[in-house]
PARO-459398 format. One record per residue (C-alpha): residue in one letter; y, x, z. Coordinates in steps of 0.1 Angstrom, whole numbers, padded with zeros to 4 digits, always signed. Example, Ala and Ser with C-alpha at 12.3 -4.5 7.8 and 13.67 -1.06 7.14 Angstrom:
2
A-0045+0123+0078 S-0011+0137+0071 
***
This chain:
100
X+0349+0515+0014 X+0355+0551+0006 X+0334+0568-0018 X+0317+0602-0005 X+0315+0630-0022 X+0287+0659-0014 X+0307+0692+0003 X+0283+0716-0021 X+0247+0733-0011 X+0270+0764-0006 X+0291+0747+0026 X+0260+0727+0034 X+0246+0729+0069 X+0215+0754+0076 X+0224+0767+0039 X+0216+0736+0022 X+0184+0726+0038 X+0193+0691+0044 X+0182+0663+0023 X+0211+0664-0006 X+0209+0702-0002 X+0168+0702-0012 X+0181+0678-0044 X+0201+0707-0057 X+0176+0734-0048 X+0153+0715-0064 X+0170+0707-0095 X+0174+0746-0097 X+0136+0753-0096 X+0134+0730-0126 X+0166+0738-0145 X+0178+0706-0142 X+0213+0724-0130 X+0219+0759-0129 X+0216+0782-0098 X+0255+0787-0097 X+0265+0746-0100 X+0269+0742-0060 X+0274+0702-0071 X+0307+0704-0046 X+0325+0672-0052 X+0297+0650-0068 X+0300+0617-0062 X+0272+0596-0045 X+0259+0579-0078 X+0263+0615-0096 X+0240+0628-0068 X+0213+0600-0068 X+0209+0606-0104 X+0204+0637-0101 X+0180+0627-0071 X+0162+0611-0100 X+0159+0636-0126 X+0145+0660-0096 X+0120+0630-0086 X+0110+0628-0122 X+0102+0665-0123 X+0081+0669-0096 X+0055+0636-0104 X+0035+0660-0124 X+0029+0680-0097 X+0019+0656-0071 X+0056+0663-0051 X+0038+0695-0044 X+0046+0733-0045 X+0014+0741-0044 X+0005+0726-0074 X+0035+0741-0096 X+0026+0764-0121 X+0033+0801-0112 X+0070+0805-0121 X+0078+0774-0108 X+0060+0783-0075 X+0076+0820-0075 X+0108+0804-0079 X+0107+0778-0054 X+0095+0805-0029 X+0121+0827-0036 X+0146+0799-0032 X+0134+0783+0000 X+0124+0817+0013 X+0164+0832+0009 X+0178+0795+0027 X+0156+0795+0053 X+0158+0837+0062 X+0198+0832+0061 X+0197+0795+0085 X+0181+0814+0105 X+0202+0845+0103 X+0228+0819+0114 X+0215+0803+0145 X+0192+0777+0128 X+0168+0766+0154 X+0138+0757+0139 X+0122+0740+0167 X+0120+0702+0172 X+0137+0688+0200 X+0129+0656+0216 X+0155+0633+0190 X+0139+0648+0160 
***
């Protein structure tokens, strides 16, 4: 078997809002990486740890943005906000289809 590696949030479909895409996002809201690490070439098991540093960070929170504290909550806005406005920018549909 081949090992995969992750192509980076920055040639990520819909701007990184698929699953390993919202891992890296994530870990930016909480410093765990910073905003300029794309994580292009991580490995599987380098992305599943991160995966868990990103899970560990949110338990406090209930997996919730609404119960960050402000700055976490402004960032995460501004994050998801500027992925989503330039998916869509792009041709993202955002409606579901009937194989969603």
């Amino acid at each position: 078997m081949t090992e995969q590696f992750y192509v980076g949030i920055d040639q990520d479909e819909n701007e990184g809002l698929t699953h390993l895409g919202r891992i890296v996002r994530d870990a930016w809201i909480f410093n765990l990486i910073p905003e300029t690490e794309t994580c292009s070439g991580w490995s599987t098991g380098q992305m599943q740890v991160l995966y868990e540093k990103v899970y560990e960070a949110w338990e406090p929170y209930a997996h919730l943005p609404s119960r960050l504290p402000d700055a976490l909550r402004e960032r995460h806005t501004r994050l998801y906000s500027e992925a989503i406005a330039n998916a869509k920018k792009k041709g993202w549909d955002t409606e579901l289809k009937e194989d969603d």
